[in-house]
C-alpha positions as CSV (number, residue, x, y, z in Angstrom):
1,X,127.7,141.4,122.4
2,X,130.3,139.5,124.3
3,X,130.0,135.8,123.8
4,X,131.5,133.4,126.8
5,X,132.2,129.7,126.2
6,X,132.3,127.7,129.0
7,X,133.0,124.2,130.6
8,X,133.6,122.2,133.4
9,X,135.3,119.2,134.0
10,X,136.5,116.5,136.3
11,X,139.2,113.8,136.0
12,X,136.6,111.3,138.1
13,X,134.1,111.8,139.7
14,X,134.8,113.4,141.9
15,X,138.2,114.1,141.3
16,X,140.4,116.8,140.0
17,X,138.2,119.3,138.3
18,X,139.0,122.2,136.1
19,X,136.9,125.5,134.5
20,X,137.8,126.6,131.1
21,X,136.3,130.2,130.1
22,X,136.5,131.6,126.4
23,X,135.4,134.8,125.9
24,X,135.4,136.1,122.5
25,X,134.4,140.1,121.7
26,X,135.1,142.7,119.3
27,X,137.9,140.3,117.8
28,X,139.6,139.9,121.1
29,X,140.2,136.9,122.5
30,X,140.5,136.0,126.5
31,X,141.5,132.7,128.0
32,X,141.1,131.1,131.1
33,X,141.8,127.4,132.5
34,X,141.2,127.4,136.5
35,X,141.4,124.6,138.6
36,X,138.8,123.9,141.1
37,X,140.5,121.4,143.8
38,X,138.3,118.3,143.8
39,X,134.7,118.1,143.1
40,X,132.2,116.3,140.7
41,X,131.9,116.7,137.1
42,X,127.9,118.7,137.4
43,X,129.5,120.8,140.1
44,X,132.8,121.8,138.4
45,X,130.3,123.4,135.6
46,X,128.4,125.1,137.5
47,X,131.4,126.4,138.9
48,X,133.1,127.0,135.6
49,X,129.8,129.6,134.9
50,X,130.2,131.3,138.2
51,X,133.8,132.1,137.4
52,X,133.0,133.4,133.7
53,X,130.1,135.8,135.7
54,X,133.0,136.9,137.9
55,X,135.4,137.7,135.4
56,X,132.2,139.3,133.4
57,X,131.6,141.4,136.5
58,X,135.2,142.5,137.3
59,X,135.6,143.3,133.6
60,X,132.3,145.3,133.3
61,X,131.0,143.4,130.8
62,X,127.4,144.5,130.9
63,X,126.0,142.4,127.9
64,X,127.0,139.0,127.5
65,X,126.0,135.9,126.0
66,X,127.2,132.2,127.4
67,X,127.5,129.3,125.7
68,X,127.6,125.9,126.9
69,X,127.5,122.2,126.4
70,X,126.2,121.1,129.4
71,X,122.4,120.3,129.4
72,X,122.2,120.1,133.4
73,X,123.5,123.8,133.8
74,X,121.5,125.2,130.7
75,X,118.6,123.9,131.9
76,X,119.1,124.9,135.6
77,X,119.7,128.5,134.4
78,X,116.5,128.4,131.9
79,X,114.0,126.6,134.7
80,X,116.2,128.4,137.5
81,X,115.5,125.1,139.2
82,X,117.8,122.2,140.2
83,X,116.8,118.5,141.0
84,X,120.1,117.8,143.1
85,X,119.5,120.2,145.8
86,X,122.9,119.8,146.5
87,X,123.8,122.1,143.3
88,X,121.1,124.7,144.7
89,X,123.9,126.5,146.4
90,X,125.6,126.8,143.1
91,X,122.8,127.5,141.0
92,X,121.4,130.3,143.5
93,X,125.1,132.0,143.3
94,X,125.2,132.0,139.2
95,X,121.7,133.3,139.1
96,X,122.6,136.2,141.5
97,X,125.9,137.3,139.9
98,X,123.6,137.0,136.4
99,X,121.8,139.7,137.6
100,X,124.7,142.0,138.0
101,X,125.2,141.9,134.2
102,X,122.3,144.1,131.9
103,X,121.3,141.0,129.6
104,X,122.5,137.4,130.1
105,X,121.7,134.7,127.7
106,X,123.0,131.4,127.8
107,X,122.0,128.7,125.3
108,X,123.0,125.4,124.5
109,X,126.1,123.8,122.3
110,X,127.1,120.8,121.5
111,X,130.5,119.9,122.7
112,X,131.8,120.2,118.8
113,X,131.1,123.7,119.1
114,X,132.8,124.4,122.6
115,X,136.0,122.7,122.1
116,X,138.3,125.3,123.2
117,X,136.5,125.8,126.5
118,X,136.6,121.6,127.1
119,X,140.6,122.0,126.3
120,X,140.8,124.8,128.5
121,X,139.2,122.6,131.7
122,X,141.2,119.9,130.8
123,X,144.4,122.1,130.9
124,X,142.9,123.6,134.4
125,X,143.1,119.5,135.9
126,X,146.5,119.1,135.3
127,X,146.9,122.3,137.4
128,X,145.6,121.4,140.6
């Protein structure tokens, strides 16, 4: 199984905002920091989990499981339900690309355990 790290993150909010991906399988390692232009801090990771589906997708990754520390996305993916319907957009896009892959699991980390993702983000910012 292919196990995806991600995180969002914003310098403001909004402000500049970054995606960091880790994706770690069969000892491989791939690396991503993206930036993502301006935006708030709840929509830079939703955005940062649409990216990791994308890459998922293009890579044929059929079996993956995503790993997160942010409680607003896990719990948008779990409930497949946002209460800002201005994230709906977002939330409908991740939920359809999910469906492209054969299982998805995300779950919930805290942010001790997702550090290189958060330094990944933070590298993204600094390249808008």
């Amino acid at each position: 199984m292919i196990e995806v790290y991600i995180d969002g993150a914003s310098a403001g909010n909004p402000g500049p905002s970054g995606a960091g991906i880790f994706i770690n399988y069969d000892g491989k390692v791939e690396k991503f920091s993206i930036p993502l232009g301006n935006m708030e801090n709840h929509a830079a990771e939703f955005q940062a989990l649409i990216q990791a589906l994308e890459i998922c997708i293009k890579n044929n990754y059929k079996v993956v499981s995503f790993r997160t520390d942010s409680q607003a996305v896990n719990r948008a993916i779990e409930k497949e339900y946002v209460k800002n319907k201005g994230y709906a957009p977002l939330l409908e896009k991740a939920l359809g690309l999910s469906k492209q892959l054969d299982l998805f699991f995300m779950k919930w980390v805290p942010s001790s355990e997702n550090k290189t993702a958060d330094e990944l983000a933070r590298a993204a910012i600094r390249l808008n």
